[in-house]
C-alpha beads as a LAMMPS data file, in Angstrom:
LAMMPS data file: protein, C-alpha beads

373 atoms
372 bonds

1 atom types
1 bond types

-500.0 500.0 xlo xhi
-500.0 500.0 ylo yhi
-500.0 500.0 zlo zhi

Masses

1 110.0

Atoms # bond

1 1 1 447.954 160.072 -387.058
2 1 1 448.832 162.830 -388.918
3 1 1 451.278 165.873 -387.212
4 1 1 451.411 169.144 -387.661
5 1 1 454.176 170.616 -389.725
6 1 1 455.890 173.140 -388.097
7 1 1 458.348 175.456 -390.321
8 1 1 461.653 176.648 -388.323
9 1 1 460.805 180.804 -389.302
10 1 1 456.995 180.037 -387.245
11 1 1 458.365 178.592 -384.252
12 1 1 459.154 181.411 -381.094
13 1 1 461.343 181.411 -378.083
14 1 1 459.972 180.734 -374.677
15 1 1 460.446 184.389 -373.827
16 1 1 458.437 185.385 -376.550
17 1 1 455.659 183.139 -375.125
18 1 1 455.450 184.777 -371.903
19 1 1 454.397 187.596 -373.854
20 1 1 452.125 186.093 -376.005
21 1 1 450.307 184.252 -372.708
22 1 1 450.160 187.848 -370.647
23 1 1 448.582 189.523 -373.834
24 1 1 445.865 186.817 -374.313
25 1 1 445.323 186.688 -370.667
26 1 1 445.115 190.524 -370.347
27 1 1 441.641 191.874 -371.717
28 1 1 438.454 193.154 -370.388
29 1 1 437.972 191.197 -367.576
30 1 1 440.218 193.940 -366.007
31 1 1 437.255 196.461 -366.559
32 1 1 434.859 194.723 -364.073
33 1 1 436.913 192.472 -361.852
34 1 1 437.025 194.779 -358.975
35 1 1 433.116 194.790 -359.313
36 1 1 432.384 190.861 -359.286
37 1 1 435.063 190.504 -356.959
38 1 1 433.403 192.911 -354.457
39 1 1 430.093 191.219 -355.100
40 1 1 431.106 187.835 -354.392
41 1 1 434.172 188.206 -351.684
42 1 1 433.620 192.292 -350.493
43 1 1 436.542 193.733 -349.799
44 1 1 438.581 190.141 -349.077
45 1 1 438.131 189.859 -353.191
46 1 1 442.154 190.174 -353.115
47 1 1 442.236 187.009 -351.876
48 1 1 440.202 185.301 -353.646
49 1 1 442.469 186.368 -356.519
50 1 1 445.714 184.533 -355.060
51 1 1 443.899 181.261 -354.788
52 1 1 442.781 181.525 -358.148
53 1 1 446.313 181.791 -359.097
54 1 1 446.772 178.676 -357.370
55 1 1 444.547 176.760 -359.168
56 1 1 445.709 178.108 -362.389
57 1 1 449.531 177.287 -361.762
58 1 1 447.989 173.544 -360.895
59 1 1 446.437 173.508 -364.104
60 1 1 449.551 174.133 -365.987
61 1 1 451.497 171.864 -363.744
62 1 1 448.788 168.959 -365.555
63 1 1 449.473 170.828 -368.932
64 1 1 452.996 169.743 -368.172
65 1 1 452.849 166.211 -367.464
66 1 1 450.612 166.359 -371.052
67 1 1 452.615 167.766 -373.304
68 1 1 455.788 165.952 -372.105
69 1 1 454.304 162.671 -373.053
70 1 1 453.361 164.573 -376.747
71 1 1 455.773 167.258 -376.763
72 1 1 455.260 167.598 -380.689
73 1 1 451.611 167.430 -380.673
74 1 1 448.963 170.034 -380.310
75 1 1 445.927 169.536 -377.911
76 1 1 443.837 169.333 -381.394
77 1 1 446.868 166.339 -382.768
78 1 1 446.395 164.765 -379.008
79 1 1 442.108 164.360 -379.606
80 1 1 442.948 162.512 -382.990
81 1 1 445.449 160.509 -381.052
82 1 1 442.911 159.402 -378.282
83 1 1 439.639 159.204 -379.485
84 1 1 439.989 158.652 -383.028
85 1 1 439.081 160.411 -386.258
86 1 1 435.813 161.067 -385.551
87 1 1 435.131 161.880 -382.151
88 1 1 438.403 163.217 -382.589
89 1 1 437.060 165.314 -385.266
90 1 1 434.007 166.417 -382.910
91 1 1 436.172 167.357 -380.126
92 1 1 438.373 169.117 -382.097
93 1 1 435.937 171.269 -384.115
94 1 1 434.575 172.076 -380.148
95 1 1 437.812 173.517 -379.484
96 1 1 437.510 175.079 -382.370
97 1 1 434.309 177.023 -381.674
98 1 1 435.283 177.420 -377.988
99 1 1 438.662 179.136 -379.381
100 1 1 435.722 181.443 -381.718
101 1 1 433.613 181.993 -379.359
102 1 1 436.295 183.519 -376.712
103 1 1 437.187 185.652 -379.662
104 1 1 433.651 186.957 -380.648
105 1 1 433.171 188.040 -376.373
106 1 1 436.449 189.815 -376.101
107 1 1 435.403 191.912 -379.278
108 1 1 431.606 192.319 -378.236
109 1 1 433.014 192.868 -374.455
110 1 1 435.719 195.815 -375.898
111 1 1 433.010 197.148 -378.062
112 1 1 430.454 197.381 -375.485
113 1 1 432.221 199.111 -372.753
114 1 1 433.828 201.399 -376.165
115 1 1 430.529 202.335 -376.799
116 1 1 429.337 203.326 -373.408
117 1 1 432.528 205.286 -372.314
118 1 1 434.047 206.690 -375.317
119 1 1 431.402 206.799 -378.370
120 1 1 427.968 206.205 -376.793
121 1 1 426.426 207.828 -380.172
122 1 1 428.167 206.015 -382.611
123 1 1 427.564 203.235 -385.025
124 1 1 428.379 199.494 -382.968
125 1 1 429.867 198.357 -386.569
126 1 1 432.403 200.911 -387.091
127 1 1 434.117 199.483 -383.835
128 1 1 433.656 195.781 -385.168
129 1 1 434.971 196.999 -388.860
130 1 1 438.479 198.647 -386.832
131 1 1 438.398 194.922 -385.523
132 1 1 437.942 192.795 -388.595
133 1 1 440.740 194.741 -390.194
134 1 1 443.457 194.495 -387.393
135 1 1 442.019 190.949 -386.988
136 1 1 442.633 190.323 -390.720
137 1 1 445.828 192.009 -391.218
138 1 1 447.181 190.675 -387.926
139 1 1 446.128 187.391 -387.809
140 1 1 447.859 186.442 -391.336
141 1 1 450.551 186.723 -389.895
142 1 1 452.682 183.852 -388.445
143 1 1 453.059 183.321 -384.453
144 1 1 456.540 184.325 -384.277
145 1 1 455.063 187.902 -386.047
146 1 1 452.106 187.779 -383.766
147 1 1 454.393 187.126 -380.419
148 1 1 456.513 190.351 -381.179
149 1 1 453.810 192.935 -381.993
150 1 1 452.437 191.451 -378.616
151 1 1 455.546 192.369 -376.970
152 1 1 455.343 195.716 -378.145
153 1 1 451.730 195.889 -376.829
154 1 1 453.223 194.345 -373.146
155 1 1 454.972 197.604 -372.837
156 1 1 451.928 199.947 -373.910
157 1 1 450.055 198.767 -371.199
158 1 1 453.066 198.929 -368.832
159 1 1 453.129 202.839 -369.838
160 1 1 449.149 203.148 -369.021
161 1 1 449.322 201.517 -365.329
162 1 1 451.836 204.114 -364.696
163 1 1 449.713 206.537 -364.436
164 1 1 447.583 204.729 -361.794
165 1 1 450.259 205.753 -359.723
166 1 1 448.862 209.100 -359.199
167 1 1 445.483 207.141 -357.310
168 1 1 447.289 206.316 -354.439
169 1 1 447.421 209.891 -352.880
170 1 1 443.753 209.405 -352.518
171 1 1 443.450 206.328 -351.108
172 1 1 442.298 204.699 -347.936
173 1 1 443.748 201.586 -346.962
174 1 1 441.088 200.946 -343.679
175 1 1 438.060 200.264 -346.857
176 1 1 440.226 196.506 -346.719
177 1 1 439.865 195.992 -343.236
178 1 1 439.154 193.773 -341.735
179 1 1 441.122 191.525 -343.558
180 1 1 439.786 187.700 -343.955
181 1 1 435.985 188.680 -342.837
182 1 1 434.063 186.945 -345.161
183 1 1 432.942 183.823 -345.121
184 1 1 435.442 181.459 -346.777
185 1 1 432.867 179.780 -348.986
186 1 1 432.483 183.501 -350.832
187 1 1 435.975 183.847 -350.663
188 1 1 436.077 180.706 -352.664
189 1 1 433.489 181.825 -355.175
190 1 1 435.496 184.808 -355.581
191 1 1 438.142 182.396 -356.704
192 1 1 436.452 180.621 -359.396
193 1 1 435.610 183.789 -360.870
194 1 1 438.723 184.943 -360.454
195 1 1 440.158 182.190 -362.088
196 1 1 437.667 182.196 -365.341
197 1 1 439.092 186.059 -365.747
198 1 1 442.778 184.358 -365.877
199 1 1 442.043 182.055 -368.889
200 1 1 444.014 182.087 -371.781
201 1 1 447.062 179.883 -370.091
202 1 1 445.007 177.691 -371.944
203 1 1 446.873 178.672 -375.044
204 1 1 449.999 176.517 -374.308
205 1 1 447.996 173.639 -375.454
206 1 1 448.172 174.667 -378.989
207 1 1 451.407 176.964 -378.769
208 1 1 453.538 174.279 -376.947
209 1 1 454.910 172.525 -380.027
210 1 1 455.839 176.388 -381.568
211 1 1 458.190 176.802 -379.088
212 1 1 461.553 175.743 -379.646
213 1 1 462.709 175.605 -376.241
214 1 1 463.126 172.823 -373.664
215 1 1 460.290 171.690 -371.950
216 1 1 460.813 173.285 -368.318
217 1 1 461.318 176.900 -369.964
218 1 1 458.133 176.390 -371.495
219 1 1 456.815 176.128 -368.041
220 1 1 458.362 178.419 -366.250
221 1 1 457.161 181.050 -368.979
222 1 1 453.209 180.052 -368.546
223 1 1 453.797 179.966 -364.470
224 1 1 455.704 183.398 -364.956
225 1 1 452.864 184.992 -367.459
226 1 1 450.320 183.712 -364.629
227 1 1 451.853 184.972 -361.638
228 1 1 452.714 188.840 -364.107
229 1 1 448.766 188.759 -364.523
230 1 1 448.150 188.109 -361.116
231 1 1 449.891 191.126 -359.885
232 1 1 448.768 193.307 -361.894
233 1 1 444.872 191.555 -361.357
234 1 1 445.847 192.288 -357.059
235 1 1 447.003 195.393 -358.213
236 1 1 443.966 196.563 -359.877
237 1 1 441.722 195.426 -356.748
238 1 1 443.222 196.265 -354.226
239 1 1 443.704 199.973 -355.710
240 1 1 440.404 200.153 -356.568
241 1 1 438.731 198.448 -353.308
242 1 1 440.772 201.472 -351.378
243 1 1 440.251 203.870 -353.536
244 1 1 435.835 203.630 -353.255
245 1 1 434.127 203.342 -350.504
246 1 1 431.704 200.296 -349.442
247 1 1 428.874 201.944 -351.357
248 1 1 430.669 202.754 -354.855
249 1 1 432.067 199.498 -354.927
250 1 1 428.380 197.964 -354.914
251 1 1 427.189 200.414 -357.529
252 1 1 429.806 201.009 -359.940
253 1 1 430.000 198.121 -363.335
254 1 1 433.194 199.480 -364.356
255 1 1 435.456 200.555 -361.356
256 1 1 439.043 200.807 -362.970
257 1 1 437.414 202.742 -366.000
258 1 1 435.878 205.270 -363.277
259 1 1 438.936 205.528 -361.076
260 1 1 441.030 206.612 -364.542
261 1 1 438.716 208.636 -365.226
262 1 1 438.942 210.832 -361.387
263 1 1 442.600 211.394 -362.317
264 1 1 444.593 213.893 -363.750
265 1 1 448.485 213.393 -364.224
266 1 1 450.366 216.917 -362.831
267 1 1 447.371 218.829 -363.641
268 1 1 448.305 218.831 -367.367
269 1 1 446.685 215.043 -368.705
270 1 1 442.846 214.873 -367.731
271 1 1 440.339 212.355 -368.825
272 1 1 442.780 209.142 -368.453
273 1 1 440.211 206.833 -369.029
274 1 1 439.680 207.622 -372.386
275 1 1 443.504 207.028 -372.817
276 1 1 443.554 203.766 -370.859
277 1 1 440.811 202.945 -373.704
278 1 1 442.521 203.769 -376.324
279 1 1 445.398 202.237 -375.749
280 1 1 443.800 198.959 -374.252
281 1 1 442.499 198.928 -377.965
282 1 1 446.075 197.651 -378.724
283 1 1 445.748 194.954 -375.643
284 1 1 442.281 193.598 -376.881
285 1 1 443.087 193.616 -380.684
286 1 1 446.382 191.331 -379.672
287 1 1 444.223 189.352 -377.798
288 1 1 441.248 188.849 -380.498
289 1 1 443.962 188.049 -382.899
290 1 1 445.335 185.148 -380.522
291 1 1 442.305 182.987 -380.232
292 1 1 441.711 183.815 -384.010
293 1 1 445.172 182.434 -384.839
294 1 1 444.585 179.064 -382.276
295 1 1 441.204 178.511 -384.301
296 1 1 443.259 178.828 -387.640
297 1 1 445.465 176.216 -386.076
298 1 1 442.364 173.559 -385.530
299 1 1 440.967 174.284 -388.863
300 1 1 444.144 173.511 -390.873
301 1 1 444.668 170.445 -388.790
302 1 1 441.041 169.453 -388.709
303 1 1 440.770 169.698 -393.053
304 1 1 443.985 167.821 -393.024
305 1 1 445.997 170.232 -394.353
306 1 1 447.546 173.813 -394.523
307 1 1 444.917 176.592 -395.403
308 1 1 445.401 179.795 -396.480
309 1 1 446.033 181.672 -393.763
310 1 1 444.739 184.790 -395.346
311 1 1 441.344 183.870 -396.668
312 1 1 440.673 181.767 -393.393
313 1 1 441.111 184.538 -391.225
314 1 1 439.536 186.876 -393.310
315 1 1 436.141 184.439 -393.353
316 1 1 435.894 183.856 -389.797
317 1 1 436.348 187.947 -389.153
318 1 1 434.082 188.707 -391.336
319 1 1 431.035 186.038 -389.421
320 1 1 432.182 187.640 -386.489
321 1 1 431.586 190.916 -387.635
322 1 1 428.444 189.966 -389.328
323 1 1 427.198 188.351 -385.614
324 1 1 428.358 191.396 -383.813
325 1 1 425.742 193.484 -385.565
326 1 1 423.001 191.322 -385.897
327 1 1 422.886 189.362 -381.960
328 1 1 421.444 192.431 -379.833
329 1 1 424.493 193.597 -377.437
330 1 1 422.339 193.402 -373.840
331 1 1 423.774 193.434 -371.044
332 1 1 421.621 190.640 -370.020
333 1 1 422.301 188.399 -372.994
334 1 1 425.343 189.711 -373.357
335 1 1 425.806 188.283 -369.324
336 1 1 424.662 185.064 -370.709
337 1 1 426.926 184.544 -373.194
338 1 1 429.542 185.256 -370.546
339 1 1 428.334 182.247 -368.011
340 1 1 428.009 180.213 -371.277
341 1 1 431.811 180.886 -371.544
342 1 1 432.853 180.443 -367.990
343 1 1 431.015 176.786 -368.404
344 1 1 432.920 175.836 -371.310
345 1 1 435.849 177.014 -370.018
346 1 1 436.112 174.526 -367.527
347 1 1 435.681 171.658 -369.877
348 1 1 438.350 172.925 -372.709
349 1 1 440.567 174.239 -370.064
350 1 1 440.476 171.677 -367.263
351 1 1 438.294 168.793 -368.061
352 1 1 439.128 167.415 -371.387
353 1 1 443.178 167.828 -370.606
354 1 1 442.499 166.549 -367.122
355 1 1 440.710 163.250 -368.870
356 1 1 443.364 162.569 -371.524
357 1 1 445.990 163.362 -368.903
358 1 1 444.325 159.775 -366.831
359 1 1 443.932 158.105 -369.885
360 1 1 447.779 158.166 -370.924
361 1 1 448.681 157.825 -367.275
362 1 1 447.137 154.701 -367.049
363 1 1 447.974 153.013 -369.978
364 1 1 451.594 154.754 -370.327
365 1 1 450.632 156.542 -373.952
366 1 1 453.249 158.478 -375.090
367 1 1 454.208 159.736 -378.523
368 1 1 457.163 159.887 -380.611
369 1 1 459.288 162.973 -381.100
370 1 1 458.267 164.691 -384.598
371 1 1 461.326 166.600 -385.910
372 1 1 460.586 170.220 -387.005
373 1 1 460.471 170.638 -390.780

Bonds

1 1 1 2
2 1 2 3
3 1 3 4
4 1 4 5
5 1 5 6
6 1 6 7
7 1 7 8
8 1 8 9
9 1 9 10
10 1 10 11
11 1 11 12
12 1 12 13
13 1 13 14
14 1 14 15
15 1 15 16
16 1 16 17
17 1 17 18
18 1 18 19
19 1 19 20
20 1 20 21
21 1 21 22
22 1 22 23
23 1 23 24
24 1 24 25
25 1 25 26
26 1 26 27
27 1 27 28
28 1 28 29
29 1 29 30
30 1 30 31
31 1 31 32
32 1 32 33
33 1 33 34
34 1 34 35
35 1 35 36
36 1 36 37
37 1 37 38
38 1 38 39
39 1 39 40
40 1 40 41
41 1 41 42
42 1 42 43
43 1 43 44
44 1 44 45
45 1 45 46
46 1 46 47
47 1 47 48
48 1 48 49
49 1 49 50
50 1 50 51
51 1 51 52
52 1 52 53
53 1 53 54
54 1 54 55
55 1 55 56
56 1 56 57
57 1 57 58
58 1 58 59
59 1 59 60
60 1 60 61
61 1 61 62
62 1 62 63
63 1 63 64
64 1 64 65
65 1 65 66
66 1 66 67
67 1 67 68
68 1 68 69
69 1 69 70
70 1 70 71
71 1 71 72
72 1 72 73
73 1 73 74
74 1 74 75
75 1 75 76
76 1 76 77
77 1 77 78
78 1 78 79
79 1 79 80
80 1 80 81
81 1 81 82
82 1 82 83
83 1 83 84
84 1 84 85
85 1 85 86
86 1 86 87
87 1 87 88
88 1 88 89
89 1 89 90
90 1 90 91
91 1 91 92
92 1 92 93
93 1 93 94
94 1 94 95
95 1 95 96
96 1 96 97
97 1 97 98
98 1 98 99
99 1 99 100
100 1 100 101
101 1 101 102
102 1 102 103
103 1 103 104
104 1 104 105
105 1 105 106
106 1 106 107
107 1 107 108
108 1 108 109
109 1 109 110
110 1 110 111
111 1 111 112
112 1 112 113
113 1 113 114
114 1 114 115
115 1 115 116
116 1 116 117
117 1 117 118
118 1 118 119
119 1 119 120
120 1 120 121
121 1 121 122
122 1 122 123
123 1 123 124
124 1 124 125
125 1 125 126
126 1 126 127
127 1 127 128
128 1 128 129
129 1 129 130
130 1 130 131
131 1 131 132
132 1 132 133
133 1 133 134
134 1 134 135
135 1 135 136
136 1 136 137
137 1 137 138
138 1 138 139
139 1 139 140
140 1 140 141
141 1 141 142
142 1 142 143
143 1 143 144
144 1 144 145
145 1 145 146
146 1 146 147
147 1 147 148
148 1 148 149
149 1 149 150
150 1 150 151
151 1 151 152
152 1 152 153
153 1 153 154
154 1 154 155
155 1 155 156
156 1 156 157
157 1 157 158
158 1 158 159
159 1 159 160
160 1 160 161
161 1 161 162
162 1 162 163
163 1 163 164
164 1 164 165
165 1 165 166
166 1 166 167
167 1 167 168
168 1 168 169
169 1 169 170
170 1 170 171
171 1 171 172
172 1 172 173
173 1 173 174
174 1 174 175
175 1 175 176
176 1 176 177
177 1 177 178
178 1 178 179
179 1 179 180
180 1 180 181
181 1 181 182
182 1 182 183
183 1 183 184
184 1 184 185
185 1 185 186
186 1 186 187
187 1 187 188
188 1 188 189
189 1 189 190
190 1 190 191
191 1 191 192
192 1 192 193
193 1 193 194
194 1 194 195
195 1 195 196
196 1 196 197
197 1 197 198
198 1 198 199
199 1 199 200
200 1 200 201
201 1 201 202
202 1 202 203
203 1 203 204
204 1 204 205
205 1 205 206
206 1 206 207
207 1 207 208
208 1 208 209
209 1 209 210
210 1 210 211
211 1 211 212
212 1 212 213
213 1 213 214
214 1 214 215
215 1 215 216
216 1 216 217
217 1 217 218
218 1 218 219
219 1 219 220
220 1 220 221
221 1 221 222
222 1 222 223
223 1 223 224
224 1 224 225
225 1 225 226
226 1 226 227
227 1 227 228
228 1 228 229
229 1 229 230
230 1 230 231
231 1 231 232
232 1 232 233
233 1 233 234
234 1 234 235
235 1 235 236
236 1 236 237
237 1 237 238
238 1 238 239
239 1 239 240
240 1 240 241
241 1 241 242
242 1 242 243
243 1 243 244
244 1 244 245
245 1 245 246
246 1 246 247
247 1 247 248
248 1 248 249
249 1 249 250
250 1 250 251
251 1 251 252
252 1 252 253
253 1 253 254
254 1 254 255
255 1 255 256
256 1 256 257
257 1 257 258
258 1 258 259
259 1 259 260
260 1 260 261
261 1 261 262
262 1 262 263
263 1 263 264
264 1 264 265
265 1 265 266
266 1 266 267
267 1 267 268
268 1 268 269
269 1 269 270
270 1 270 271
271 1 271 272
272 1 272 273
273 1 273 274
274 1 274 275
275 1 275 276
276 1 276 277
277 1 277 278
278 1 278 279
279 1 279 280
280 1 280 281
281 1 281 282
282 1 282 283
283 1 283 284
284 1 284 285
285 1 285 286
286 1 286 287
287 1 287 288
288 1 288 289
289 1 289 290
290 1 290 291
291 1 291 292
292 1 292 293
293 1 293 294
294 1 294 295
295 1 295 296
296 1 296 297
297 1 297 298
298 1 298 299
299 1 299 300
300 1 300 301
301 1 301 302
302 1 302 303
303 1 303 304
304 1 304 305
305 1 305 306
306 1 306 307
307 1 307 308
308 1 308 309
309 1 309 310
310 1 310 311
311 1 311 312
312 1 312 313
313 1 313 314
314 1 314 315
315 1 315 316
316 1 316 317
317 1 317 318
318 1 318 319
319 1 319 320
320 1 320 321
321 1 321 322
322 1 322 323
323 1 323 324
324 1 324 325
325 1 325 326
326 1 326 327
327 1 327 328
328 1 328 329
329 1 329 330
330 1 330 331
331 1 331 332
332 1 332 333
333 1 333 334
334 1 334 335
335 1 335 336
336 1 336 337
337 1 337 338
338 1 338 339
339 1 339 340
340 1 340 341
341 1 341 342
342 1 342 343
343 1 343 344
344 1 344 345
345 1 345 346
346 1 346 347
347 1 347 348
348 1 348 349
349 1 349 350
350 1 350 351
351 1 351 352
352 1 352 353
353 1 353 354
354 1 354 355
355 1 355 356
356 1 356 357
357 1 357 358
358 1 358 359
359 1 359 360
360 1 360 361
361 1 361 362
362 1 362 363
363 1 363 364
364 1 364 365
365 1 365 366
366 1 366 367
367 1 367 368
368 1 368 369
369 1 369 370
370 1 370 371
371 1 371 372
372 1 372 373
């Protein structure tokens, strides 16, 4: 079985990956959350978010008894390892287009919400061209550059959810009573949806050999990242389940855009949703370059040996620019696409790890240590 090659200048510290994991987990779902929430769970949606972080901290709690039996090998090294070089092959090049897929819905999810808030009139591919070129120039990069322009983009975002601050003089706490009224079965629901806007944890599965750390600061950095995004998920809801009424809740797609966009900070900064958009440009470009660079990851491994990082990254940018213009942006298909993902999800992020997990359990596979070279 071959193993990946890791150079000492690509591999980052455990505190760097808490970054990296917030930034991929951070991206539009934070738009509409509130809404689905509300849809599903009403105003007990906050819940629903808690148990989803639950289940996601059990997830990673399997990702760790996996990649402590192969702490050297990626989840795409671990398919070759278990079902050979064929299957392996298949299931690889699946996690492969999952990884592109995920990538080509956070940039048709940015630019479709861009386009409707910020330039309703302009050309889709002039978005999906500002893309390609961060995605490009970004995602040549190695992970250890990737994982510190993310933490620069951690604290860009921290500056914009300051200025939610400003919402709470206007609102009303008795819109979340009574508290636990739903029935639990929706609160539930709420929680799987919940839990499909928290993905991107998934990441350690591919990142968890870059990290030159011991094995429970690895951990503790995912759980940490999970339990950041979280808060600032319960934050979101919460603030914006008190801050509409019953009836705005049910109507409104988009209910953190709208409630930056009823503020004003000290009379002097209007129109803060079209800064929370701009500068959640920096949060979903980070993002899109993530899953771009796990992709690169499969395909070097899956060819059998190190591509060129540039032209690789440039090719698959370029498709998903050339998709981006041509599939028809819909809400409807484009809400399709989106239950296509949460479906997947579950098998690349649960079910596949889950089933190799057993498989080593039961007949005690583990791998050798692979020194760094």
């Amino acid at each position: 079985m071959e193993k990946m090659k890791i150079k000492k200048n690509e591999t980052i510290s455990s505190f760097q990956l808490f970054f990296y994991l917030v930034i991929v987990q951070m991206n539009v779902g934070i738009f509409t959350l509130p809404s689905y929430l509300y849809k599903e769970s009403a105003h007990d949606g906050w819940i629903s978010i808690l148990f989803s972080c639950l289940f996601s901290i059990s997830t990673v709690f399997l990702y760790s008894f996996l990649l402590k039996r192969f702490p050297n090998l990626t989840i795409f090294e671990i398919c070759t390892f278990f079902f050979g070089k064929w299957i392996g092959g298949i299931v690889k090049a699946c996690y492969i287009l999952y990884f592109l897929f995920t990538a080509y819905l956070i940039n048709q999810s940015y630019l479709f919400v861009f386009s409707k808030w910020v330039f309703p009139n302009s050309p889709t591919w002039g978005i999906l061209l500002l893309l390609l070129i961060i995605g490009v120039y970004l995602g040549k990069e190695t992970i250890r550059t990737q994982a510190r322009f993310f933490q620069l983009s951690f604290w860009a975002f921290l500056v914009i959810f300051f200025f939610s601050i400003e919402a709470f003089q206007q609102v009303d706490f008795k819109y979340l009573l009574p508290i636990a009224h739903v029935n639990f079965s929706h609160i539930l629901k709420g929680s799987y949806l919940s839990y499909y806007f928290l993905h991107g944890f998934e990441c350690l599965l591919v990142l968890y050999p870059f990290v030159k750390e011991p094995h429970s600061k690895k951990i503790k950095s995912t759980i940490f990242s999970i339990l950041f995004i979280t808060i600032i998920n319960l934050f979101t809801v919460i603030l914006c389940f008190a801050f509409f009424s019953d009836k705005e809740m049910k109507s409104i797609p988009e209910p953190t855009i709208y409630l930056f966009k009823t503020l004003s900070f000290f009379k002097e900064l209007e129109r803060l949703d079209l800064l929370f958009l701009s500068v959640w440009f920096i949060i979903i470009a980070s993002s899109y370059v993530s899953y771009l660079n796990l992709a690169n990851v499969g395909i070097s491994n899956l060819l059998g040996k190190n591509q060129n990082h540039t032209s690789s990254v440039l090719t698959i940018c370029i498709v998903i620019f050339l998709i981006g213009n041509l599939i028809p942006t819909a809400k409807g298909f484009f809400e399709t696409l989106l239950k296509i993902l949460s479906f997947s999800s579950f098998i690349f992020i649960l079910a596949i790890p889950t089933f190799v997990l057993f498989i080593s359990l039961l007949f005690k596979i583990k791998s050798k240590e692979v020194n760094l070279s």
